[in-house]
C-alpha positions as a Markdown table, in Angstrom:
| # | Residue | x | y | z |
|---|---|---|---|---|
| 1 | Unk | 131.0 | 79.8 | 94.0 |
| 2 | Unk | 127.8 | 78.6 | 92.0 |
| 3 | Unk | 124.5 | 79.8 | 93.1 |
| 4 | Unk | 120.9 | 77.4 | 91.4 |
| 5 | Unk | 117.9 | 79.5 | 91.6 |
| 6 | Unk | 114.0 | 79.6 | 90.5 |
| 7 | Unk | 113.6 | 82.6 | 88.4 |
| 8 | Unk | 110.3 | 83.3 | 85.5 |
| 9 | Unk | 110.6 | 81.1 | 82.3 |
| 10 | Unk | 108.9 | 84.6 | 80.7 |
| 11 | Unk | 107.6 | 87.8 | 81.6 |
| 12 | Unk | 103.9 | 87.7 | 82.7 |
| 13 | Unk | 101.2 | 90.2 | 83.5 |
| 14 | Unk | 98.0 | 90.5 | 85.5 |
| 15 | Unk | 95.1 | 93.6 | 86.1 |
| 16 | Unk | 92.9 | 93.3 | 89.3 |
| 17 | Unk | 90.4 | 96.7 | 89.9 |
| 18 | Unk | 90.0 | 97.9 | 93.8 |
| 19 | Unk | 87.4 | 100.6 | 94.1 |
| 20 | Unk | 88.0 | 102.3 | 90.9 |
| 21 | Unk | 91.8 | 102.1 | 91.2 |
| 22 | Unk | 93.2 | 99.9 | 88.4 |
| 23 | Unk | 96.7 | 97.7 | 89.0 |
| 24 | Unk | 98.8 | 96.3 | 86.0 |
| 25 | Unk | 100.9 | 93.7 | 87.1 |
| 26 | Unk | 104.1 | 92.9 | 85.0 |
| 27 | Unk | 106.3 | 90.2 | 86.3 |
| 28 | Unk | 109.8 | 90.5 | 84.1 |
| 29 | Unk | 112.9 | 88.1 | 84.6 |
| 30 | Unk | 115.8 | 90.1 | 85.0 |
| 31 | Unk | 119.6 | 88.8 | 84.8 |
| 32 | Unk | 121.1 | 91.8 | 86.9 |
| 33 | Unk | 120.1 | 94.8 | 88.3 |
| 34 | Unk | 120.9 | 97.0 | 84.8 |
| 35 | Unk | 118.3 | 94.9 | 83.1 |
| 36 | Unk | 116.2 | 95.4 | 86.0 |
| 37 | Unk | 116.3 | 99.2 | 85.2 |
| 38 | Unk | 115.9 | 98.6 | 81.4 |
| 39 | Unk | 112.4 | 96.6 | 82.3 |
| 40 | Unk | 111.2 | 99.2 | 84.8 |
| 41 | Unk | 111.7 | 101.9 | 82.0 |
| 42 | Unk | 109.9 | 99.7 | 79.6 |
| 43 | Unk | 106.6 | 99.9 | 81.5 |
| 44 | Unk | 107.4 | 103.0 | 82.0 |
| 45 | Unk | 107.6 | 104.1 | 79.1 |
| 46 | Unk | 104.6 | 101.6 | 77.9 |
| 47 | Unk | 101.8 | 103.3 | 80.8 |
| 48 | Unk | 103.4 | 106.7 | 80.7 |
| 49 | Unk | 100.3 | 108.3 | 82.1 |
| 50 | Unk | 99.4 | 106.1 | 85.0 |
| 51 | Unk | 99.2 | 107.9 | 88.9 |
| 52 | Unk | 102.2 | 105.6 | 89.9 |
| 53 | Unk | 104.7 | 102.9 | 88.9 |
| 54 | Unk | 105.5 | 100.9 | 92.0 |
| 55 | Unk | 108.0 | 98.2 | 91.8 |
| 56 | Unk | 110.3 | 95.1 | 93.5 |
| 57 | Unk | 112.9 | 93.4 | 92.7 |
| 58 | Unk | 114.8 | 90.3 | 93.8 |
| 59 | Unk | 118.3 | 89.9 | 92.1 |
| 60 | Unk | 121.1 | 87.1 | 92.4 |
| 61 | Unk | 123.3 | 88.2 | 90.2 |
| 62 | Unk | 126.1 | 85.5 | 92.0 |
| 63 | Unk | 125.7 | 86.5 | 95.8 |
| 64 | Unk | 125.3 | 84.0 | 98.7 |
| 65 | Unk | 121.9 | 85.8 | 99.0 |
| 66 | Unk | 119.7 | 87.6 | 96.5 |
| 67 | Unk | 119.1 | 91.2 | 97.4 |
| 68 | Unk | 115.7 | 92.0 | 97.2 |
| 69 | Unk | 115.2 | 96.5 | 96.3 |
| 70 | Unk | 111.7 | 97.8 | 96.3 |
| 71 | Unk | 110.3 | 101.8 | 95.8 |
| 72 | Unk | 106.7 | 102.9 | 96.7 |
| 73 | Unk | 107.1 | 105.5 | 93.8 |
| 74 | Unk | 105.0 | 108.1 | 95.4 |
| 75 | Unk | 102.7 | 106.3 | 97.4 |
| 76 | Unk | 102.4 | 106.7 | 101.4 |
| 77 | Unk | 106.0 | 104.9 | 102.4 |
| 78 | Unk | 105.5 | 101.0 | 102.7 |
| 79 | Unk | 102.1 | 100.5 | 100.8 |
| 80 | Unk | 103.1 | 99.3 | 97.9 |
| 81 | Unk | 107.2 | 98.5 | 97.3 |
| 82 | Unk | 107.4 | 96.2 | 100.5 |
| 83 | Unk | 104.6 | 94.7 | 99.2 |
| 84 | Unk | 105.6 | 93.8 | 96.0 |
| 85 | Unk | 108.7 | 92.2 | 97.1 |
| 86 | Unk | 107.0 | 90.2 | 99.7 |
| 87 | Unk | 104.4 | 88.6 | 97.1 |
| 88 | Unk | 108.6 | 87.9 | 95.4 |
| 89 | Unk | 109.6 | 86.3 | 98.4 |
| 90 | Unk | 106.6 | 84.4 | 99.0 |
| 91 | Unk | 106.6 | 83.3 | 94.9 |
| 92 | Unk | 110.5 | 82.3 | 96.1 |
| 93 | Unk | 111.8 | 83.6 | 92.9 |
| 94 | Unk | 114.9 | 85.6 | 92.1 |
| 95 | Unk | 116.4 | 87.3 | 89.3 |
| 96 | Unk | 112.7 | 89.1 | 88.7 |
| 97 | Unk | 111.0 | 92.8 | 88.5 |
| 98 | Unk | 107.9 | 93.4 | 89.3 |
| 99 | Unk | 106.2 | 96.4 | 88.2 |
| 100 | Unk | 102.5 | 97.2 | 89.6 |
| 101 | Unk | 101.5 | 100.5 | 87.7 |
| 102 | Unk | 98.5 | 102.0 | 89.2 |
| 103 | Unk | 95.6 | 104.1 | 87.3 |
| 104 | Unk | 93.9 | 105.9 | 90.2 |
| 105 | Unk | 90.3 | 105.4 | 90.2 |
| 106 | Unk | 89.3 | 108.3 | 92.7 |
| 107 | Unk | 88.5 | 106.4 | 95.5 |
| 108 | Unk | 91.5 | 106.6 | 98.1 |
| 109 | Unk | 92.0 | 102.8 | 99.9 |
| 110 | Unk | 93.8 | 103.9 | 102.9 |
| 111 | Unk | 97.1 | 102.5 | 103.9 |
| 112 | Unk | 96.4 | 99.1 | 104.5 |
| 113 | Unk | 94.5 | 98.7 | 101.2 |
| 114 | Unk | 96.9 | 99.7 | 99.4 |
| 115 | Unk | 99.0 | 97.3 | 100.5 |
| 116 | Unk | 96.7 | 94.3 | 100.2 |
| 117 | Unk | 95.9 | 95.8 | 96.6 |
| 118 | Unk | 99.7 | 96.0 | 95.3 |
| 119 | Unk | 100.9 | 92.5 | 96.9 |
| 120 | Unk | 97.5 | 90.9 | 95.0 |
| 121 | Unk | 98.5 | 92.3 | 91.5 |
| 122 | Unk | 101.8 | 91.1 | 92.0 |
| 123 | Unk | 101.0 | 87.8 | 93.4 |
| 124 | Unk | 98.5 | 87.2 | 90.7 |
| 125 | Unk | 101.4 | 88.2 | 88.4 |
| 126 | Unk | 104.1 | 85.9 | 89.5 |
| 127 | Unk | 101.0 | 82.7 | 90.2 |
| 128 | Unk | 100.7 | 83.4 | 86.6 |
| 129 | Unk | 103.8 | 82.6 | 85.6 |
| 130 | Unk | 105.9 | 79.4 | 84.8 |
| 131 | Unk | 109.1 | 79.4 | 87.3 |
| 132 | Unk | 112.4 | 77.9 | 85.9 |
| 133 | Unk | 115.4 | 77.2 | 87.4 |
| 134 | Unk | 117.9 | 79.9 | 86.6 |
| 135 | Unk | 121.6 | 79.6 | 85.1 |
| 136 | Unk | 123.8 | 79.4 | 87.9 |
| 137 | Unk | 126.6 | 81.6 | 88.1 |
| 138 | Unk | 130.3 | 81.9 | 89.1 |
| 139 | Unk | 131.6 | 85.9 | 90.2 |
| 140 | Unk | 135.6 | 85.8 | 89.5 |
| 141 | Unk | 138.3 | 88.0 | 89.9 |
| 142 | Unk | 140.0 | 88.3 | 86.2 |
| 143 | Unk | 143.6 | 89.8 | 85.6 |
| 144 | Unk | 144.6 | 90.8 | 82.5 |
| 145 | Unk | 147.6 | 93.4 | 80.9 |
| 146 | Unk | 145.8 | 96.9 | 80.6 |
| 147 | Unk | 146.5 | 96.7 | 76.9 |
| 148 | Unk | 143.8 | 93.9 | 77.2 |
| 149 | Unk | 140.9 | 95.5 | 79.2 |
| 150 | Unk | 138.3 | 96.4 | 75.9 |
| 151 | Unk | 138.7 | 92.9 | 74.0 |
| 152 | Unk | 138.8 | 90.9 | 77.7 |
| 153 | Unk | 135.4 | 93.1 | 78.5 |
| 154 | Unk | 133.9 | 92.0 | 74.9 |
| 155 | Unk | 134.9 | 88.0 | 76.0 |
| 156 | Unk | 133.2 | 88.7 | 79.2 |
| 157 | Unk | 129.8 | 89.7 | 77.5 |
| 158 | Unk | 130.2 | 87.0 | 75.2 |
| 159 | Unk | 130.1 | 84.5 | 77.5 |
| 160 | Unk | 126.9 | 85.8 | 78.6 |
| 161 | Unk | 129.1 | 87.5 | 81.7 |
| 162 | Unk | 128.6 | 91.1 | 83.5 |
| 163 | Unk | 131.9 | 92.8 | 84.5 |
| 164 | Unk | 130.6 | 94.2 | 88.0 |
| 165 | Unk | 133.5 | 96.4 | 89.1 |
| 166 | Unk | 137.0 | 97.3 | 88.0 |
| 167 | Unk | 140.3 | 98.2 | 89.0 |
| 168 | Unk | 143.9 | 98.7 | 88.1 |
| 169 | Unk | 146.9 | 98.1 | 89.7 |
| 170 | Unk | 150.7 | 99.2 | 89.6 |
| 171 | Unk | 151.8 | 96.5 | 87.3 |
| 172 | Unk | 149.6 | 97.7 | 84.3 |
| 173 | Unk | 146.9 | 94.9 | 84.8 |
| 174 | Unk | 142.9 | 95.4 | 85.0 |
| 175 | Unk | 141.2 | 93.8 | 87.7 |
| 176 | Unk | 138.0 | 92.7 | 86.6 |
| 177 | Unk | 135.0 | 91.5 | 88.5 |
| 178 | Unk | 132.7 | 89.2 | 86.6 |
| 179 | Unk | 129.7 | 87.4 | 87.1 |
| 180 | Unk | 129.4 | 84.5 | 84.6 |
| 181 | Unk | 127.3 | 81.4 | 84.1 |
| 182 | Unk | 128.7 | 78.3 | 85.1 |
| 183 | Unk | 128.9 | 76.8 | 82.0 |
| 184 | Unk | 130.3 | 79.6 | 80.2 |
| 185 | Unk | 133.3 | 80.0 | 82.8 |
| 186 | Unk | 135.4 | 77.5 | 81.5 |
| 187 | Unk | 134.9 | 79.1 | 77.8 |
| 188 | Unk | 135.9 | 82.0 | 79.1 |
| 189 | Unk | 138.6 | 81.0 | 81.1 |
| 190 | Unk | 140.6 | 79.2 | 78.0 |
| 191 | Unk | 139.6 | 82.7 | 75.6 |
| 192 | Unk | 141.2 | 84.9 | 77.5 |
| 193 | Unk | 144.3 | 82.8 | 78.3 |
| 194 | Unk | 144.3 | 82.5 | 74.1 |
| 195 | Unk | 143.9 | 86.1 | 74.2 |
| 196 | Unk | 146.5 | 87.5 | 76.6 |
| 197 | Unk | 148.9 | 84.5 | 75.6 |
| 198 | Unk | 148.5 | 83.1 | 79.0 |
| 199 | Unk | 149.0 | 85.7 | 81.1 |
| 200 | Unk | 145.0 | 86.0 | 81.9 |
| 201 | Unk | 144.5 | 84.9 | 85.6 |
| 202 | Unk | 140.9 | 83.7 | 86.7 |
| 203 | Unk | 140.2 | 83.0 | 90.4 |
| 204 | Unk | 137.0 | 83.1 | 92.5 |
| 205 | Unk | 135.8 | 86.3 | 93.8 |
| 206 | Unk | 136.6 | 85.2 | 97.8 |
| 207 | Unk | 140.3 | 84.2 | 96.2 |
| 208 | Unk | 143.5 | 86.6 | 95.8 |
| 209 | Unk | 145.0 | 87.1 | 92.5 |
């Protein structure tokens, strides 16, 4: 089950002013929603003395539909997360973070100016930006003998995958559940069969191993 989608060729950032109050902007492609975490620390840790760090996110990561997350971070609830992730949706990009950090220029801009101001900085983030179709991806169900769970996991990341979930059943085997890149898959696929001496099974996610 492949999934083609429009994601940012780089990250890209933007500053607009609103009576005193100062946005940053940083639009960051993301793969899943780990990195997602990884970026939002980054500016994080990169403006650690700003009034807020408001953020969206619109992720793939091999589902029929991308799952778009936001957080107002402090700010009156739906001025500034739904926001963000509407100036996403509008952009029609997945697989991308956007952080709107916010230096608070004394000057409050009521509720509905603050959520004109955060969807602008985003929205003059992502316009900013080059958009590029993303790798599709495949999310498979992998079985493999228990023995074989670390050196399957290090094929997974290999191949550029993400093991989602995991489980184990009564006959010794891990269940894994992958996201991978389409091209990758069949890379994969042959590695851990020369791994596991052919007793590696690969389905789709929607089939039954």
């Amino acid at each position: 089950m492949a999934a083609s989608i429009l994601t940012l060729a780089r990250a890209h950032r933007a500053q607009t002013r609103e009576k005193g109050s100062r946005f940053i902007a940083t639009a960051i492609p993301v793969r899943d929603a780990e990195k997602a975490r990884a970026a939002l620390d980054g500016v994080r840790r990169e403006f650690p003395d700003a009034t807020h760090h408001c953020w969206a996110s619109v992720i793939q990561e091999g589902r029929a539909e991308p799952e778009g997350r936001c957080d107002d971070a402090g700010e009156p609830s739906g001025t500034a997360g739904p926001p963000i992730l509407q100036a996403i949706r509008g952009a029609e990009l997945s697989n991308v973070i956007v952080v709107v950090t916010r230096y608070f220029g004394g000057t409050k801009l009521g509720k509905g100016g603050l959520a004109r101001a955060y969807r602008a900085a985003a929205a003059l983030a992502l316009a900013g930006a080059s958009a590029v179709p993303a790798a599709p991806t495949d999310r498979v169900l992998i079985s493999v003998p228990l023995l074989l769970d670390g050196e399957a996991r290090h094929l997974v990341a290999r191949h550029a995958g993400r093991v989602e979930s995991a489980s184990y059943d009564g006959a010794a085997r891990s269940i894994l559940r992958v996201t991978v890149p389409v091209e990758a898959r069949g890379r994969l696929e042959g590695d851990l069969q020369a791994l596991s001496k052919g007793d590696a099974l690969v389905r789709d996610l929607d089939e039954t191993i």
